[in-house]
C-alpha positions as CSV (number, residue, x, y, z in Angstrom):
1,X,8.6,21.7,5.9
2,X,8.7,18.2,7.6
3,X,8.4,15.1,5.2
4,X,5.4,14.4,6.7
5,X,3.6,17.8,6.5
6,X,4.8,17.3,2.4
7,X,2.9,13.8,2.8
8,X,-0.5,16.0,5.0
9,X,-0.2,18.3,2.3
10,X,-0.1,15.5,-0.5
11,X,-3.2,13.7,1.2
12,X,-5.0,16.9,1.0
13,X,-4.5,17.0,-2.7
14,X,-5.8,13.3,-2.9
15,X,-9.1,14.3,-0.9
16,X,-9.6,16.9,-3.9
17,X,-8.4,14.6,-6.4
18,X,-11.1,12.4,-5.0
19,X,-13.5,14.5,-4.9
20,X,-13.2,15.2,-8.7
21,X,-13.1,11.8,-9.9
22,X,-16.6,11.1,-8.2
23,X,-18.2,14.5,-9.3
24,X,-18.4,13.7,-12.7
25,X,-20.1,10.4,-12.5
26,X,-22.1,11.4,-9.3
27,X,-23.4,14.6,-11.5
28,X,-24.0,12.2,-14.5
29,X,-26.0,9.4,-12.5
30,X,-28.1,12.2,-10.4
31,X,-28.4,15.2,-13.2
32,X,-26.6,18.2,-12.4
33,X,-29.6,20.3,-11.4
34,X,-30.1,17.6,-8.4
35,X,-26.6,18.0,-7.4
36,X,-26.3,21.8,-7.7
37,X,-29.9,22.5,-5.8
38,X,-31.1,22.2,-2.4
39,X,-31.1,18.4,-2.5
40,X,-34.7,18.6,0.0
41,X,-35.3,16.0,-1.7
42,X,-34.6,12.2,-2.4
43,X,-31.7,11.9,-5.4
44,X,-33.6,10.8,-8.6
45,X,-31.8,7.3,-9.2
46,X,-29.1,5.6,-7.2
47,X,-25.4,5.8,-7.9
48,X,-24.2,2.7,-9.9
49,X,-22.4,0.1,-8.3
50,X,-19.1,2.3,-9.1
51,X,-19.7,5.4,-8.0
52,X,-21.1,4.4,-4.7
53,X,-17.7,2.8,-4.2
54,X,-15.8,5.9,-5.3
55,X,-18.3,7.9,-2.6
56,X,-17.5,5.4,0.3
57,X,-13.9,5.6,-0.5
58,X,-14.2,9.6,-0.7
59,X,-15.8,9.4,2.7
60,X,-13.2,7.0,4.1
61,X,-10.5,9.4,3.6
62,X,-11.9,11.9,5.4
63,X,-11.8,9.3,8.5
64,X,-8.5,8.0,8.2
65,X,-7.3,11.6,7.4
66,X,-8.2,13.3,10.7
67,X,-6.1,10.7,13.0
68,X,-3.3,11.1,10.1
69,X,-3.5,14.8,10.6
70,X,-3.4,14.4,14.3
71,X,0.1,12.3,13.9
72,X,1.8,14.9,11.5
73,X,0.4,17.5,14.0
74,X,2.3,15.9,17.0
75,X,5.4,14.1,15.0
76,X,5.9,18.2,14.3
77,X,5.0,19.8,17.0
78,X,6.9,17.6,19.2
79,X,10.1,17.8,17.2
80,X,10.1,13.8,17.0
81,X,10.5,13.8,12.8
82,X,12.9,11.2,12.1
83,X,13.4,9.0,9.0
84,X,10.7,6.2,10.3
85,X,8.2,8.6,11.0
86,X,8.7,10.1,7.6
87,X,8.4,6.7,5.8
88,X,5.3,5.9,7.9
89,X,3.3,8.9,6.4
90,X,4.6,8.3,2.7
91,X,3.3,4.6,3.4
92,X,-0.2,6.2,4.5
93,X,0.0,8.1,1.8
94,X,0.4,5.6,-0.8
95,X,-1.8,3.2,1.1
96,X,-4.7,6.6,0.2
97,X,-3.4,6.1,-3.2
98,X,-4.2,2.4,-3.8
99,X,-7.0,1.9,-1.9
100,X,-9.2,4.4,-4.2
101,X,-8.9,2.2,-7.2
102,X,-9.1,-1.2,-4.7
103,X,-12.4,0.0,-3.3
104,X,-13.6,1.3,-6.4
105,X,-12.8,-2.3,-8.5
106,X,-14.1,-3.9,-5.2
107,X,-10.5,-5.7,-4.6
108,X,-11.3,-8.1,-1.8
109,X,-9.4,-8.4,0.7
110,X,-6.6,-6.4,-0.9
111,X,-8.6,-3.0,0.4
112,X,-8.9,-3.9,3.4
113,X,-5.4,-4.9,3.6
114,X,-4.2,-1.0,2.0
115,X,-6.3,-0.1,4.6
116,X,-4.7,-2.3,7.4
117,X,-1.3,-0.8,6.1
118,X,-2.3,2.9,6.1
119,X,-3.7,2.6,9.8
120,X,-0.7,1.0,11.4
121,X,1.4,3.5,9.7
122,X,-0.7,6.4,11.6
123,X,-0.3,4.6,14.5
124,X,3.5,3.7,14.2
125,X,3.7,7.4,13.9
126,X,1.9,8.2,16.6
127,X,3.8,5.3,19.0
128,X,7.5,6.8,17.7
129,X,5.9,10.6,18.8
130,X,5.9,9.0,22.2
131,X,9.2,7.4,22.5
C-alpha cells in the first residue's frame, strides 16, 4: 500500500472519529429520540455554540476529502508516488487533525490557515501527478 492510500485510509478513520466526537453532544443538545427518529420535524433546541462548530468541521471534511481522495486516486493509479507526494498527504492529514480542535475552539485565523495548508497539499499532489 502507497503512503498516501495509508494517509486516505487514516482520513477515513478521522471522518469516523469525527463523527463520534459530535454524536455525543449533538444527541445530548437534541435528545436522542430526535436524533434516532424521522427528524420531519424541526430539532427541539439548537446546537450550542460548540457543537455547531464540531458539525461544520464534520461537514468540511467531507469536502476537502473528496478532492484528497481524487489525488491519492491518481498519485496511485498513475504510478507517480514519490517521497513529496507522500509528505503532501501526511501534511493533509495532519492539517484534518488540527483543524477539528481549531474550528471547534474558534481559532482565528489559525483554521483557516490549517486549512490553507491542507488544500495546497492536495493540490501539490495533484500538480506532481502531472509532471
Amino acid at each position: 500500500m502507497t503512503p498516501e492510500l495509508i494517509a486516505l485510509a487514516l482520513a477515513g478513520l478521522l471522518q469516523v472519529a469525527q463523527l463520534m466526537i459530535l454524536s455525543i453532544p449533538a444527541n445530548m443538545e437534541l435528545s436522542s429520540r430526535w436524533t434516532a427518529g424521522t427528524r420531519d420535524t424541526p430539532p427541539p433546541n439548537e446546537l450550542s455554540t460548540f457543537t455547531a462548530r464540531l458539525k461544520r468541521a464534520f461537514e468540511n471534511h467531507f469536502e476537502g476529502l473528496i478532492l484528497f481522495t481524487i489525488a491519492v486516486v491518481v498519485v496511485t493509479l498513475g504510478g507517480q508516488s514519490t517521497l513529496f507526494t507522500a509528505l503532501c498527504a501526511f501534511t493533509y492529514l495532519g492539517a484534518r487533525i488540527l483543524y477539528v480542535p481549531a474550528y471547534a475552539y474558534g481559532w482565528t485565523p489559525w483554521r483557516s490557515v490549517i486549512w490553507t495548508v491542507g488544500f495546497f497539499a492536495t493540490v501539490a499532489m495533484l500538480i506532481a501527478a502531472l509532471i
